[in-house]
C-alpha positions as CSV (number, residue, x, y, z in Angstrom):
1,X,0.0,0.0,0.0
2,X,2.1,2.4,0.9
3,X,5.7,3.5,0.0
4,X,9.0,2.6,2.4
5,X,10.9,5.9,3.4
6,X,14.6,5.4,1.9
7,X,17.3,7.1,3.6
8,X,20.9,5.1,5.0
9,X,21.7,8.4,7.5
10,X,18.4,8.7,9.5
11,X,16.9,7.2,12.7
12,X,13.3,5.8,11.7
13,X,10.1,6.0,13.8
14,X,6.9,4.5,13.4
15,X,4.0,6.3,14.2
16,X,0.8,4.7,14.7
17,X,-2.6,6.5,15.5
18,X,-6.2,6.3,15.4
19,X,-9.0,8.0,16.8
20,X,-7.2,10.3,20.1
21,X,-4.3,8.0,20.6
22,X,-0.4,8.4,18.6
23,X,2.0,6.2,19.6
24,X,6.0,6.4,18.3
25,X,7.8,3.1,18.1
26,X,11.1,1.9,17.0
27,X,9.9,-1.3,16.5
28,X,8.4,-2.2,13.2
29,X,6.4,-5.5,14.1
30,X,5.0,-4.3,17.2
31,X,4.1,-1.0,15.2
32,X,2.5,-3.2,12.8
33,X,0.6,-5.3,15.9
34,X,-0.7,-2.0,17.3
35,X,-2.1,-0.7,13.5
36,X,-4.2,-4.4,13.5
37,X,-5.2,-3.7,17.0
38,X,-6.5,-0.6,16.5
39,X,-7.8,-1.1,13.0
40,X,-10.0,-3.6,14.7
41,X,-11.0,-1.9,17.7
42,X,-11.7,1.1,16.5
43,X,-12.1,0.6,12.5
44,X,-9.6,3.1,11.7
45,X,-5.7,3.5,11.8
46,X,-2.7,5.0,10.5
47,X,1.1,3.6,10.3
48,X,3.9,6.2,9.0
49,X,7.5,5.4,8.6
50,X,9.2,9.1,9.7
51,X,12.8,9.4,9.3
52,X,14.8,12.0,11.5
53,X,18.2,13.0,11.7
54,X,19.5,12.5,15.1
55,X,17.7,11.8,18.7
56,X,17.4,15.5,19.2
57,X,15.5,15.9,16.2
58,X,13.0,13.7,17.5
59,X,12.6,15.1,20.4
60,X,11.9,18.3,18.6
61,X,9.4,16.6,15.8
62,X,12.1,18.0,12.9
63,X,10.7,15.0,10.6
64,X,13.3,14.8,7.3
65,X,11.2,12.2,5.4
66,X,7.8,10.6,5.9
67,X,5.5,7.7,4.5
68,X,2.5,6.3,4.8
69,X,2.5,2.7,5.0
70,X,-0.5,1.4,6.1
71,X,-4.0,2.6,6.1
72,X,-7.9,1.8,7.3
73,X,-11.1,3.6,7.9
74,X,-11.7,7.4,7.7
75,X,-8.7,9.8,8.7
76,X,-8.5,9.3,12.6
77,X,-10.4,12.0,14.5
């Protein structure tokens, strides 16, 4: 569905949401567990692949790249 991010110098972040609840995870499999959870539960979810420079970036939100990978349901409220 959705297109990988591509970048060798960056840390990547998953971030999965749906209605009122975002979650960041390193982890791609349990990012991918938590989209199914939530696309069940709640009958809509998100799963983007962000890609930032450095841990201080992330702590700021400075996103270099993003993609959407997975989708379900209307936008998340």
């Amino acid at each position: 569905m959705g297109t990988t991010v591509r970048s060798t110098d960056g840390n990547y972040v998953y971030h999965v949401f749906t209605d009122e609840k975002d979650l960041w995870i390193t982890d791609y499999k349990l990012a991918r567990k938590l989209y199914n959870h939530w696309k069940k539960a709640n009958g809509a979810a998100r799963l983007y692949q962000e890609v930032y420079e450095n841990e201080e970036a992330i702590l700021q939100g400075e996103i270099l790249e993003e993609a959407c990978l997975l989708t379900y349901g209307p936008f998340p409220l």
